[in-house]
C-alpha positions in Angstrom: -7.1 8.6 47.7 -8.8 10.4 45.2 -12.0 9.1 43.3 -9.4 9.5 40.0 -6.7 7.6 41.3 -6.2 3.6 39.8 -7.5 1.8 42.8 -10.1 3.0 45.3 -10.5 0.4 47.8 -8.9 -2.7 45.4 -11.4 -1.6 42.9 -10.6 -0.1 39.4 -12.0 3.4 38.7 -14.0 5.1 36.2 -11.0 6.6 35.0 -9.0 3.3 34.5 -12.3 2.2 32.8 -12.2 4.8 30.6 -8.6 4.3 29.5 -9.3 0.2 29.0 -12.1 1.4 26.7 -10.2 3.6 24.8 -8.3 1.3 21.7 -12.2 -0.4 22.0 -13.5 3.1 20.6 -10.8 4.3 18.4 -11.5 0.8 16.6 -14.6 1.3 16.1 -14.5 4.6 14.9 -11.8 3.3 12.6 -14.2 1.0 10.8 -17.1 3.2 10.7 -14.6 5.7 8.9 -13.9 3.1 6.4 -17.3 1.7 6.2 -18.1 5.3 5.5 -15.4 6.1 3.2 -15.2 3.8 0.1 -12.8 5.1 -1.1 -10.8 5.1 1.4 -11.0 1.1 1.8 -10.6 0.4 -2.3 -7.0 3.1 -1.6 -5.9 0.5 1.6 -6.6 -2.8 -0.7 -4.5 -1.1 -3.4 -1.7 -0.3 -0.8 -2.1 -4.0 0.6 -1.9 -5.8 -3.0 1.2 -3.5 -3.9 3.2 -3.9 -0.6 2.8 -7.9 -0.9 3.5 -8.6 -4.5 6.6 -6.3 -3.8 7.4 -7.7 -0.3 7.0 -11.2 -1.5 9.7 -10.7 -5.1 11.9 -8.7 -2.9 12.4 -10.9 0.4 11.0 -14.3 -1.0 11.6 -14.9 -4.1 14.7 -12.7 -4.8 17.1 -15.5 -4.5 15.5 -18.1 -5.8 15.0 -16.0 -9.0 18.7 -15.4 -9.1 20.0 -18.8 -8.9 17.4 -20.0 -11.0 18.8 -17.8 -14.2 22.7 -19.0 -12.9 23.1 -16.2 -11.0 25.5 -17.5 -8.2 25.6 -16.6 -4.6 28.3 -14.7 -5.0 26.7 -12.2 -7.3 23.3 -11.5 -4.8 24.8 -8.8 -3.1 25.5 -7.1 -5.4 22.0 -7.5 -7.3 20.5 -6.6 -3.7 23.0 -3.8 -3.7 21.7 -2.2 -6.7 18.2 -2.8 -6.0 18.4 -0.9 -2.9 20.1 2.0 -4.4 17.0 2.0 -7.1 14.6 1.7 -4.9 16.2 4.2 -2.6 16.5 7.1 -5.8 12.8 6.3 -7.1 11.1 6.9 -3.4 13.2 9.9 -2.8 11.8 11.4 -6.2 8.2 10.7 -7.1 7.6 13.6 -8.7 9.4 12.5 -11.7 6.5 11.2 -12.7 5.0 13.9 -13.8 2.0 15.7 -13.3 0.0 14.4 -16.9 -1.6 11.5 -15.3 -3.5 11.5 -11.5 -1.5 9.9 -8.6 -3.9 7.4 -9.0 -3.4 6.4 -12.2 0.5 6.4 -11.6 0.0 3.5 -8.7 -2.4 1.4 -11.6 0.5 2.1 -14.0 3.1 1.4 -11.9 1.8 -1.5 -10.4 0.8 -3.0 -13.9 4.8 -2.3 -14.9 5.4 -4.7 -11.7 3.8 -7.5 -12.9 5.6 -6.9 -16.6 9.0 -7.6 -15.0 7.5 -10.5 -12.6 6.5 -11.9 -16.5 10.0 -11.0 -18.2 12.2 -12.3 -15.4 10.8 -15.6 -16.6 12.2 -15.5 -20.2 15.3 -13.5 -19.9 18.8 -14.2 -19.2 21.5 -13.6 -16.4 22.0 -9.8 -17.2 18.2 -8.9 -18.2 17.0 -10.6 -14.8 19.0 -8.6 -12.6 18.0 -5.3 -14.8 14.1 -6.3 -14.3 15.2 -6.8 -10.9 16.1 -3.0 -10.3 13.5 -1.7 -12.5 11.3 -3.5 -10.3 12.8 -1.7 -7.2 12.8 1.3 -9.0 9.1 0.7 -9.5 8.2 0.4 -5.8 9.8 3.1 -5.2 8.3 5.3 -7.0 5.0 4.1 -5.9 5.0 3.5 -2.2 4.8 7.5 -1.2 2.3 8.2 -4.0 0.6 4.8 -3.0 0.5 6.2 1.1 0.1 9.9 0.0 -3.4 8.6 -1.5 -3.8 7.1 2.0 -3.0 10.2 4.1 -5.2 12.5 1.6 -8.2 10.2 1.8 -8.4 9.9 5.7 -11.4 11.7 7.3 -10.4 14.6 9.4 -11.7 13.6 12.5 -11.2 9.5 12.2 -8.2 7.8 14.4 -5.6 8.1 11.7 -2.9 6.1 13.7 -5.0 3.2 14.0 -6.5 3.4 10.3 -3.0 3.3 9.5 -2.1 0.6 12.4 -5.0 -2.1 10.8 -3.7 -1.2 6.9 -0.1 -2.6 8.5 -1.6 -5.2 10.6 -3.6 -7.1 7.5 -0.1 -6.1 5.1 1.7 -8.3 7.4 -1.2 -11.1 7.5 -1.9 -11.2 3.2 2.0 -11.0 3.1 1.8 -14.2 5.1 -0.3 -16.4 3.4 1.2 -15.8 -0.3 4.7 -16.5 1.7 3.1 -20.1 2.3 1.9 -19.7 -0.8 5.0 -19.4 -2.5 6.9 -21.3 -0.4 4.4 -24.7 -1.7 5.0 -23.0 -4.7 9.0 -22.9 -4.8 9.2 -26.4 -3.0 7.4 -28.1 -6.1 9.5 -26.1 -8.9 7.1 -24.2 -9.7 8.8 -21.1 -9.7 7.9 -19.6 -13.8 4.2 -20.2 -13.0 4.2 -18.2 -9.3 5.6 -15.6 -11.2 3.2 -15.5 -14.3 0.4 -16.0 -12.0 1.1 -13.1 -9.6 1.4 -11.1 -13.0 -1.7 -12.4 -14.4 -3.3 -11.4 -10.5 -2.1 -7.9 -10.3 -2.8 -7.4 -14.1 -7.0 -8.1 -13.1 -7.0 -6.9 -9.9 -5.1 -3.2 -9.7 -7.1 -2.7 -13.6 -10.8 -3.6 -11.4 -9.6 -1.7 -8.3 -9.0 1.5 -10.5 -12.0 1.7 -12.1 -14.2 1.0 -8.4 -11.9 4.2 -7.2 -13.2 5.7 -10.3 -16.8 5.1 -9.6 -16.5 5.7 -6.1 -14.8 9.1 -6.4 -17.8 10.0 -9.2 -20.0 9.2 -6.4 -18.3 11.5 -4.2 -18.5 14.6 -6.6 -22.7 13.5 -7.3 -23.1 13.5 -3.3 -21.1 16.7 -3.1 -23.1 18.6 -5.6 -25.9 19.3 -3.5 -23.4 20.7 -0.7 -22.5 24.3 -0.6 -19.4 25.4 -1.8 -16.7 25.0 0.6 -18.6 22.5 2.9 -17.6 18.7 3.2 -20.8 16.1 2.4 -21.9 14.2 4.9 -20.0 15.7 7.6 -21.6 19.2 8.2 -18.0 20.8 8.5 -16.4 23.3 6.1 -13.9 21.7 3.9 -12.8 21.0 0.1 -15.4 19.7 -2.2 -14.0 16.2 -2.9 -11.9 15.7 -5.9 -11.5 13.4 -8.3 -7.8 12.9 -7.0 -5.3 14.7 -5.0 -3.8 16.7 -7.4 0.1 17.2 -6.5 2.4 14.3 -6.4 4.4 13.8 -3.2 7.9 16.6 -3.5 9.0 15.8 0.3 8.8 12.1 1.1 11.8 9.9 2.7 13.6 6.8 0.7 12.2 4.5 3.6 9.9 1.8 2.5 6.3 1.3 4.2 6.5 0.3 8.0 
């Protein structure tokens, strides 16, 4: 048996070592990369508040909404039916945004128009609920490939990408957790007006706070970069783009699927 083989003499080898250790070091260079990157972390809290205030209207709260406004069970279909089909037209076509604001921008925008129709599902009627509703869809769609082309574009070159992206799912799923309790307390009490004006009060503070730390952060960026030579990446001592203030083209290519 060779000295590379998985047992030599009931005794794991080097090699096997070597592949156990493996996830160990692709974790850790995953945090240094976004220990070293603040951008980068400020981009994945974005993506995290987004993806749960969507995920939790959507799967959550979407019926409860409807029969609240006298919208029977009979009619959710057909309100889920239309949603889709928004939500499924706005991802397929980001770059109907338009190129006069930075992708950026378009996610703070976007995510503030989220929160509006949280607010105005509250007040409206039958018909105007189920609009909101689509407009809502319509908004996530549009933002979720800007939202993980910002991701993408801000990853290091030489950090584990697949498992940056893996821990960005992993604590999605866990914050999408706790505001499903959350909401759950929330809906069991009939409380269901003042979840929905609070998470539009939440997004309206936080996405506002997190765009203008991605603004200082990527300021910083440009100050570290100006003492690099032209052409060379900062702090990394291989030949790259000076970093921008934002990725400059919106996404032309992406899929309708929604985030993993």
């Amino acid at each position: 048996m060779s000295p590379d083989s998985p047992l030599v003499n009931g005794t794991p080898t080097r090699a096997a070592g070597r592949r156990g250790a493996a996830p160990l070091r692709e974790t850790g260079a995953a945090l240094r990369a976004l220990r070293s990157s603040p951008r980068l972390a400020l981009l994945m809290v974005q993506g995290v508040a987004v993806f749960t205030l969507s995920r939790i209207c959507q799967v959550n709260l979407f019926q409860p909404m409807l029969l609240d406004h006298g919208i029977g069970e009979g009619s959710n279909g057909s309100v889920l039916a239309a949603m889709t089909i928004a939500e499924a037209v706005a991802s397929a076509r980001p770059q109907w945004l338009g190129s006069r604001l930075s992708p950026t921008a378009w996610v703070s925008l976007l995510s503030v128009a989220l929160a509006a129709t949280l607010a105005g599902t509250t007040v409206g009627g039958p018909w105007t609920v189920a609009g909101l509703l689509c407009v809502f869809a319509a908004s996530t769609g549009f933002c979720y490939p800007v939202q993980r082309k910002l991701v993408n574009d801000a990853i290091p070159k030489d950090a584990p990408r697949a498992t940056l992206l893996s821990v960005e799912s992993i604590v999605d799923r866990g914050v999408c957790a706790l505001a499903a309790v959350a909401a759950g307390a929330c809906l069991a009490a009939g409380r269901l007006d003042a979840l929905l004006w609070r998470s539009a009060a939440v997004t309206c503070v936080l996405i506002p706070a997190l765009h203008l730390a991605l603004h200082r952060a990527n300021r910083a960026a440009r100050t570290r970069g100006a003492g690099t030579a032209p052409g060379a990446d900062p702090g990394s001592g291989r030949a790259g783009a000076l970093p921008a203030e934002e990725p400059v083209a919106l996404p032309v290519d992406e899929g309708a699927a929604p985030r993993p």
